[in-house]
VOMARDO-383158 format. One record per residue (C-alpha): z, x, y. Coordinates in Angstrom, 3 decimals, always signed. Layout:
<recs>
{z: Z x: X y: Y} $
...
</recs>
This chain:
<recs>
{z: +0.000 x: +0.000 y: +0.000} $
{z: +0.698 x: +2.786 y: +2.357} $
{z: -2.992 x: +4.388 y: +1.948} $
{z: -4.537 x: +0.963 y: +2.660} $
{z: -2.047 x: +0.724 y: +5.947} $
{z: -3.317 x: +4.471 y: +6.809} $
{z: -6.806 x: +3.719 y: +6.365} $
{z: -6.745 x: +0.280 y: +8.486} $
{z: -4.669 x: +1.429 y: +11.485} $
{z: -5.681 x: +3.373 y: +14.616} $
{z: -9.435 x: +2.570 y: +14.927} $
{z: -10.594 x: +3.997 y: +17.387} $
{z: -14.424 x: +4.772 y: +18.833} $
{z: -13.717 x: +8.232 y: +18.081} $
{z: -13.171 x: +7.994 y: +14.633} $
{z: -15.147 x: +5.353 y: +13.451} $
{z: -17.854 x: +8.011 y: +15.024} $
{z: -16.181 x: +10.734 y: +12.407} $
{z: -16.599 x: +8.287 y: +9.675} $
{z: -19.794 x: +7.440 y: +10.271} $
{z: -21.128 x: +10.864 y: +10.619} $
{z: -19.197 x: +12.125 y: +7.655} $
{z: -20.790 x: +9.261 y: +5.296} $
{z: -24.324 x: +10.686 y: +6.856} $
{z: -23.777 x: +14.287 y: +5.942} $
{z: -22.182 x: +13.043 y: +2.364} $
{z: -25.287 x: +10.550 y: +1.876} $
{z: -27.562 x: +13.343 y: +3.096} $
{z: -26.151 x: +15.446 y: +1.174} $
{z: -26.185 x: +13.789 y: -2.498} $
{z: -29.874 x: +12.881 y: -1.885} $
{z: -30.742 x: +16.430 y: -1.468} $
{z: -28.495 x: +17.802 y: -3.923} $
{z: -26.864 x: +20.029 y: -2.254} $
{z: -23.070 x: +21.176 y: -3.256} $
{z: -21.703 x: +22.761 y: -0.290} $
{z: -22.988 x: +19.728 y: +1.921} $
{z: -21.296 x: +17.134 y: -0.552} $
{z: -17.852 x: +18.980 y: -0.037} $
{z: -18.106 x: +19.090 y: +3.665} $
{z: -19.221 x: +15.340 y: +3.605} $
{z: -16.364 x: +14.392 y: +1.520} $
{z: -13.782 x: +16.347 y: +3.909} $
{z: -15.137 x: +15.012 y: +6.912} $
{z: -15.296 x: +11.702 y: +5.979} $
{z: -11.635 x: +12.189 y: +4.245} $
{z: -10.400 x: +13.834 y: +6.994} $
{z: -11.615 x: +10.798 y: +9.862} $
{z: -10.498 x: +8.290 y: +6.974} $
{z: -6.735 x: +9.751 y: +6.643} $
{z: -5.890 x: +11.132 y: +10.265} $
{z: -4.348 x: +8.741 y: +12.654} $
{z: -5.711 x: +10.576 y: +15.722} $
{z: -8.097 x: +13.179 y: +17.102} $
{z: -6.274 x: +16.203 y: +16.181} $
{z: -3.129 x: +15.634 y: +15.595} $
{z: -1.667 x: +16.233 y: +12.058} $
{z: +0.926 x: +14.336 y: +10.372} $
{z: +1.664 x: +12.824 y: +13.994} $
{z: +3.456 x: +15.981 y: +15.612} $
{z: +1.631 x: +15.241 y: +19.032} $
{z: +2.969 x: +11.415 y: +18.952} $
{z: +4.685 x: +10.912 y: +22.067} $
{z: +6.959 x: +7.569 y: +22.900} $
{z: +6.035 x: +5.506 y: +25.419} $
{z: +8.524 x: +5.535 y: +28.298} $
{z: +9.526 x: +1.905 y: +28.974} $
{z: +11.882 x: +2.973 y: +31.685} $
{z: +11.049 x: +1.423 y: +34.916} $
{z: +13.613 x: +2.941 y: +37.114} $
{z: +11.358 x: +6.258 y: +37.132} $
{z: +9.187 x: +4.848 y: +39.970} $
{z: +10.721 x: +6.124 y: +42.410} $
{z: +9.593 x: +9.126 y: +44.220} $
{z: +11.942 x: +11.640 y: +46.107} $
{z: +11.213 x: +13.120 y: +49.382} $
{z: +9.467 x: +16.312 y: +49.671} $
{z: +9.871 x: +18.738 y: +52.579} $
{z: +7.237 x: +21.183 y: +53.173} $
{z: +7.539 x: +24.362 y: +55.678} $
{z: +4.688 x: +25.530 y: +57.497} $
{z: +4.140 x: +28.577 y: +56.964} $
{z: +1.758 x: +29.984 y: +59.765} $
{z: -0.336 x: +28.557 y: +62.123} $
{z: -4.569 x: +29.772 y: +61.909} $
{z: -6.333 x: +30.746 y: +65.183} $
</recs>
């Protein structure tokens, strides 16, 4: 159940772009014959299929979305001039 939940979430344009390329190259690939192109069509495709994101693995870039609204507020900032151009 958790591969099926993996595979469904996080569509994105992005990836469904991965996936589609990386079924091309595998397709391509098998009709040709050629080995090499087979394996990098399967990890392509695998790799779009199981990733959540762009590039980042096992979700070590996820960052929580800050539902604090008190953090609109800006604080004064002084500047000093520091010469004047002739």
């Amino acid at each position: 159940m958790q591969l099926l939940a993996r595979i469904s979430s996080g569509w994105t344009t992005l990836k469904f772009i991965r996936v589609i390329l990386g079924v091309l190259i595998l397709y391509s690939s098998i009709s040709e014959g050629h080995a090499g192109g087979i394996v990098l069509g399967v990890l392509f495709t695998g790799i779009a299929l199981f990733t959540d994101g762009v590039c980042c693995a096992g979700g070590n870039c996820y960052t929580p979305v800050n539902r604090n609204n008190n953090q609109n507020k800006t604080d004064e900032i002084e500047y000093e001039e520091l010469g004047a151009k002739k």
